[in-house]
Steps between C-alpha positions, in 0.01 A plus 500: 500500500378841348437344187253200667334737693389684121412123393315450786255841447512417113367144563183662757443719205444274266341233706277761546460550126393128468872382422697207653912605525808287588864605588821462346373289223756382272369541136811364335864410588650814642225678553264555894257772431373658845103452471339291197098580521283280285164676409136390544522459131807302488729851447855477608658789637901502651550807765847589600526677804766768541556644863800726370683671217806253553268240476347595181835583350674213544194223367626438150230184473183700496500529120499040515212556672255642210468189353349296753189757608234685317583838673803566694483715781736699761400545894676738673383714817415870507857625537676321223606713188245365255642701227769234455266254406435419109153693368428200298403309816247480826522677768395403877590705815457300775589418873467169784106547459386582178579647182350706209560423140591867368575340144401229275781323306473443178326170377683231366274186472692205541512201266245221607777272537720748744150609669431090561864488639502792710245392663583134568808695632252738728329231632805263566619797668209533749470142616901426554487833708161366685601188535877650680244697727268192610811285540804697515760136537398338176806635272310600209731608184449821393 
């Protein structure tokens, strides 16, 4: 729960930055990054959100994430130890209500073919989890 509630204030952030988000995308086999945000440019970012120290030390994935975004970013709230976290990525402290991007992550431009995929993947994403909302009995495969 401590880790939607930093998804939640990272998504109002970046809503509010012009950018659409979905949760627990899955990129690839394996893989369910926390918040995917596509850009008003077409710019994929993947946040992970981190609501402890046990949390971030046990999530040997992260690293499978890099190749599916154009910046990778951590969330984590106000308390969290954020000298644990690699230098070579972004940083966002956030909480249930909004968030503030303290660091950029590096740029990594995707491939046009990845970029074409990820987003098919994005907006696949968004309708299946619309679609479970406006009619929550119709057994859509995930």
């Amino acid at each position: 729960m401590p880790g939607q509630m930093l998804a939640r204030g990272v998504s109002r952030h970046l809503a509010s930055l012009g950018w659409v988000t979905v949760e627990e995308l899955v990129p690839a086999r394996g893989l369910r990054v926390d918040v995917m945000a596509l850009g008003p440019k077409g710019e994929i970012w993947v946040v992970e959100c981190k609501s402890s120290r046990a949390d971030f030390m046990t999530d040997a994935k992260w690293q499978g994430y890099l190749e599916w975004c154009d910046r990778f970013f951590w969330a984590v709230d106000s308390d969290f130890p954020v000298d644990l976290l690699p230098d070579d990525s972004g940083l966002i402290i956030a909480d249930a209500y909004d968030a503030e991007i303290i660091r950029m992550g590096p740029e990594h431009k995707l491939a046009a073919a990845r970029r074409k995929v990820m987003v098919q993947k994005f907006a696949t994403h968004a309708a299946r989890r619309l679609h479970s909302l406006r009619d929550p009995g119709a057994g859509l495969a995930w």
